[in-house]
N, C-alpha and C positions, 0 to 999 in steps of 0.2 A: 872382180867383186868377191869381197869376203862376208862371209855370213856365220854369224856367232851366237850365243847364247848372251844376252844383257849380264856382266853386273851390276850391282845395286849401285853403285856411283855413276853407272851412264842412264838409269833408269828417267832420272830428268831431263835428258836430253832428247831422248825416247818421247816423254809426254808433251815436250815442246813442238817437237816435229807432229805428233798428234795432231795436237790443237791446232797449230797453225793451216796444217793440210787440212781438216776440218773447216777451218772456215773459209776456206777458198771452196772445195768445191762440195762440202756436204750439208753446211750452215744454210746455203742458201735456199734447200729444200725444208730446212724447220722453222717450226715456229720459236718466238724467243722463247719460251715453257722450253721445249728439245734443246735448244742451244747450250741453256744453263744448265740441264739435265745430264748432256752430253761432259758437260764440263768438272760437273759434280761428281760423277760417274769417273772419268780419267783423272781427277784429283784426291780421289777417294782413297786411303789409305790400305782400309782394308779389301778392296778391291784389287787393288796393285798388288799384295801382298797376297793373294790368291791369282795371281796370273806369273807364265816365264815371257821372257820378253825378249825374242829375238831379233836384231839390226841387221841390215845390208852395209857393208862399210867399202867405200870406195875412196883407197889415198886418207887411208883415217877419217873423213868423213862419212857421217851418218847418212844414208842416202833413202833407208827406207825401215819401219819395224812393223813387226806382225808380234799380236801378244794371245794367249792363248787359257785357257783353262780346262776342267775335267780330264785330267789326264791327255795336256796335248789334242783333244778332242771337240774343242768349241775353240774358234776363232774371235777373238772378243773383237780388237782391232788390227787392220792392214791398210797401211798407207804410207804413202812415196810419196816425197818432196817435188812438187810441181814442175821446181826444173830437169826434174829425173822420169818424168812420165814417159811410157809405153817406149820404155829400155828392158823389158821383162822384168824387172824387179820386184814386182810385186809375184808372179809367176813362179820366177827365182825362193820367192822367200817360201812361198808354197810345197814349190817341192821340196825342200829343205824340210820342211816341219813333215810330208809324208815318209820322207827315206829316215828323221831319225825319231818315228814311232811307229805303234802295230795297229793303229786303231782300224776298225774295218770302215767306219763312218765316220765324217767330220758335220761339224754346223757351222752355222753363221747366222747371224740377222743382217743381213746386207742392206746400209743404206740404196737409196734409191738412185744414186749417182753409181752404184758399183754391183748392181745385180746384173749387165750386160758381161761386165767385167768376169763376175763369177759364172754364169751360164757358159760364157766361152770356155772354160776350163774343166767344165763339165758336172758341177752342182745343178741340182733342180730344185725348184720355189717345192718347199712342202706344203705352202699356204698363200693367203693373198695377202698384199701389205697390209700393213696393220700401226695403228698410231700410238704408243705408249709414255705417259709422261711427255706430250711433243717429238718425240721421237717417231722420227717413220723407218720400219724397216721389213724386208720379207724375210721368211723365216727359209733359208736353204738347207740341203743336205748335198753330201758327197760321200759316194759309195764307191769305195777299192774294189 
């Protein structure tokens, strides 16, 4: 497993892989408001363009990205191709983003399909879910 920094020519590929793991296993917790929200949101230019966006690459394919903002310090999106699940990759791409920054804290809004996910790794909910634009998500933190 190779893990890289995106560039801007694989950035599409990036947001394919998004979308699609999206509606497999995160879609089905929003309402259509969150869905198109969500979608708005990862097709947004100036959003993308305010995020790094790092892949998992296995055999040259794309197997999983984590994309980030605030200085490497807010998790926007992580997600791994369905037939890649609970391979560590996601885990993988995590540690990745701690060993190549300083921050003493990270976030996330963690959908509801993926707050088990991040409590195992050892983020805590700083709040209760909460629904935005259709969107559901808890608001996490992770302390070095």
């Amino acid at each position: 497993m190779k893990i890289e920094l995106l560039t801007w020519d694989k950035i599409p590929l990036a947001i394919e892989l998004i979308g699609n793991t999206f509606l497999q296993f995160v879609a089905p917790d929003y309402s259509e408001e969150g869905v198109k929200a969500f979608f708005e949101f990862i097709n947004d230019e100036k959003m993308i363009n305010s995020m790094e966006f790092f892949g998992a690459f296995e055999d040259d394919e794309l197997k999983g990205v984590l994309s980030v903002n605030n200085n490497r310090s807010h998790i926007c999106c992580l997600f791994v191709k369905a037939s890649d699940h609970n391979r560590g990759i996601a885990k993988n791409l995590l540690k990745f983003l701690l060993a190549n920054s300083d921050n003493n804290f990270y976030t996330v809004n963690s959908s509801p399909y993926a707050v088990g996910f991040y409590e195992a790794i050892g983020f805590e909910a700083t709040g209760i879910q909460q629904v935005l634009d259709g969107i559901k998500f808890t608001p996490m933190k992770y302390q070095r």
